[in-house]
C-alpha positions in Angstrom: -76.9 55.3 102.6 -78.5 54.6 98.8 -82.1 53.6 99.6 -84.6 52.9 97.0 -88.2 54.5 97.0 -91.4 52.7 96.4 -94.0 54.0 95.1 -97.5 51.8 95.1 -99.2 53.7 92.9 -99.5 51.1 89.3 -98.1 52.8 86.3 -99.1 51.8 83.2 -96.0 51.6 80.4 -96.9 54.4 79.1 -96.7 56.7 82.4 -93.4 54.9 82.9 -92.2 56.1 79.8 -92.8 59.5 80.6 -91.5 59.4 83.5 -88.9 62.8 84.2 -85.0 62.3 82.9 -83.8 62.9 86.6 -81.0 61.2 86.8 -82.6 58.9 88.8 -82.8 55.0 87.7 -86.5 53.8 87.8 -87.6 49.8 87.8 -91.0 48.5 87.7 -91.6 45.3 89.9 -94.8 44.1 89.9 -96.8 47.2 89.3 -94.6 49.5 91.8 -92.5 52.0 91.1 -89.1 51.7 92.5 -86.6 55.2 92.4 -82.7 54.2 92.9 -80.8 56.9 93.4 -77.8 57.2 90.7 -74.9 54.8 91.1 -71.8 56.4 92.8 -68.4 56.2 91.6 -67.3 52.6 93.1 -70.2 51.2 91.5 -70.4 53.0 88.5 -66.7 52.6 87.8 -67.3 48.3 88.1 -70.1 48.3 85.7 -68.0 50.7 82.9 -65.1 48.0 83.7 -67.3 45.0 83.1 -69.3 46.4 80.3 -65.8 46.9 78.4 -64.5 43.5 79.0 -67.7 42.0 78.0 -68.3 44.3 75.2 -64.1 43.4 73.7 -65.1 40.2 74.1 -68.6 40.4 72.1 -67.2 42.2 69.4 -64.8 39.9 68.1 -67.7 37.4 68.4 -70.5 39.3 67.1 -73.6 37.8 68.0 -74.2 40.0 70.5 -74.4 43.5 71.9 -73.8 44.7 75.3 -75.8 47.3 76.9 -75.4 49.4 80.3 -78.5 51.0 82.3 -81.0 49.3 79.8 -84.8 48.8 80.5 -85.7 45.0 79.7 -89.8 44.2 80.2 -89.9 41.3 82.0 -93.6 41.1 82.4 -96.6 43.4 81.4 -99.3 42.1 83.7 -97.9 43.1 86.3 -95.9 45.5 85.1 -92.1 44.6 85.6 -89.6 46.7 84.1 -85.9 46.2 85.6 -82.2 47.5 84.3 -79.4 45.9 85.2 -76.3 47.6 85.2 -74.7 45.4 82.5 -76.5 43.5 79.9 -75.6 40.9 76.8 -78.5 40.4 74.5 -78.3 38.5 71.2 -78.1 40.5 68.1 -81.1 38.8 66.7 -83.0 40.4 69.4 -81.9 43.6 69.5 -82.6 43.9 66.0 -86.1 42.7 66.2 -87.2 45.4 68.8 -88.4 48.6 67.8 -86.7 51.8 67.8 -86.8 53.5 71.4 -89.3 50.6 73.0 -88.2 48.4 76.2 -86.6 45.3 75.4 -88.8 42.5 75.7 -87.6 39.8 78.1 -84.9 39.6 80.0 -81.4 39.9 78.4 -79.5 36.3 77.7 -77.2 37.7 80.6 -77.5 40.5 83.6 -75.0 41.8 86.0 -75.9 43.3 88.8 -73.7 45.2 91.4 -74.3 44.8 94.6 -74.8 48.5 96.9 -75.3 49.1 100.3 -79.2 49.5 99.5 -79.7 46.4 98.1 -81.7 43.7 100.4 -81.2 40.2 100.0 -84.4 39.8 99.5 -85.0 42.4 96.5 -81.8 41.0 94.9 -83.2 37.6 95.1 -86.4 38.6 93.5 -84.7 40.4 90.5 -82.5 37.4 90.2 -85.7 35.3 89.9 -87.2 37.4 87.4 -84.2 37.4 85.1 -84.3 33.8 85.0 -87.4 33.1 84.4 -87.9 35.8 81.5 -85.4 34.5 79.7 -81.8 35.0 81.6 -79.1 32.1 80.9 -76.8 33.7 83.2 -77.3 36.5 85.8 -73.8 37.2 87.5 -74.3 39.6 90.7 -70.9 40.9 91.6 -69.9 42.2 95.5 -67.3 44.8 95.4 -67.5 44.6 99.4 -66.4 40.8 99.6 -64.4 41.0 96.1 -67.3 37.9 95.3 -69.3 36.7 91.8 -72.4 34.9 92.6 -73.2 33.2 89.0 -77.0 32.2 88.9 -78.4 29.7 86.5 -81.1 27.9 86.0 -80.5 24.9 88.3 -77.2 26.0 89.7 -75.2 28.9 91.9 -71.7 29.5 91.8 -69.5 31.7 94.6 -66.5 32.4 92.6 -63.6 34.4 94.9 -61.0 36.3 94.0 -59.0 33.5 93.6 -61.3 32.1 90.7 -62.4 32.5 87.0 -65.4 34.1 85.9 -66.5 31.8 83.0 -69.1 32.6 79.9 -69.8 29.4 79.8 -72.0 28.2 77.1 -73.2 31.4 77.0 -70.1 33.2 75.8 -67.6 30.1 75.3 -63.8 31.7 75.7 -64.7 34.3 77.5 -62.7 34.5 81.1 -61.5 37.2 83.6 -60.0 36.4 87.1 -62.3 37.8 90.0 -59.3 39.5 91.1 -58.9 41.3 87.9 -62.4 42.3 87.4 -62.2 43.9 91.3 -58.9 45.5 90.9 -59.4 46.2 87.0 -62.1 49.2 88.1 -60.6 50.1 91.5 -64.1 48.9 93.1 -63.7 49.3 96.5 -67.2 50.0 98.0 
């Protein structure tokens, strides 16, 4: 089983930056550190399939990028650091951060994939923190029960396989059946 370490010790951004290329994914949440072990092929394979559809979809569009695996600063007192696996941040933002720095905010979108590891009450939080750093949407997909949870500010959607993933006002025409987006990356964990 994928489990997540915690470590209490406070970094400061700096240390976190430093921190080793492992190939280990590291988070901040709230001044503790948090290793995830890398993604394994389920996972990683739903998150290369979403990142392309989203990223076809932005391109035509243009205003704005799509990023996998990519650190977002969602608060610096504590420090909070998270990476979703997919991301969709305007390109008015991106270009108004720095060369190699953290993202500030959340992006305008995250998807997370649910694993094994993940605790409701850890996925709750992230959500949380997404939305109130700046998130419109944050879509958490279940490979397990083939489900898209779509938080908003004021609102949750359970979309099945049988349903529409929607970009909403977000990213107006863009649409994939739950179905397709499960069976599209062969997500079966």
């Amino acid at each position: 089983m994928d489990m997540a370490t915690v470590s209490s010790a406070p970094l400061t951004l700096e240390e976190f930056s430093r921190l080793p290329g492992d190939g280990a994914r590291h988070e901040m949440n709230a001044g503790e550190l948090i290793t995830l072990p890398p993604p394994k092929s389920a996972h990683s394979r739903l998150a290369r399939f979403v990142f392309l559809a989203l990223n076809d979809f932005v391109q035509r569009e243009g205003a704005s990028e799509v990023y996998q695996e990519t650190g977002y600063i969602l608060s610096h007192e504590p420090l909070t650091i998270r990476q979703p696996d997919v991301s969709v941040l305007s390109t008015a933002r991106v270009q108004a951060t720095p060369e190699d720095s953290y993202f500030e905010g959340a992006p305008e979108l995250a998807v997370e994939i649910l694993s094994p590891s993940d605790t409701v009450e850890a996925l709750q939080a992230k959500v949380e923190q997404y939305l109130q750093t700046g998130a419109t949407q944050v879509w958490v997909l279940s490979p397990k029960t083939q489900e898209v949870f779509v938080y908003q500010s004021q609102r949750t959607l359970v979309l099945n396989s049988n349903q529409v993933l929607e970009g909403g006002d977000l990213l107006p025409g863009f649409s994939i059946r739950v179905s397709d987006l499960f069976s599209g990356s062969h997500a079966t964990a």
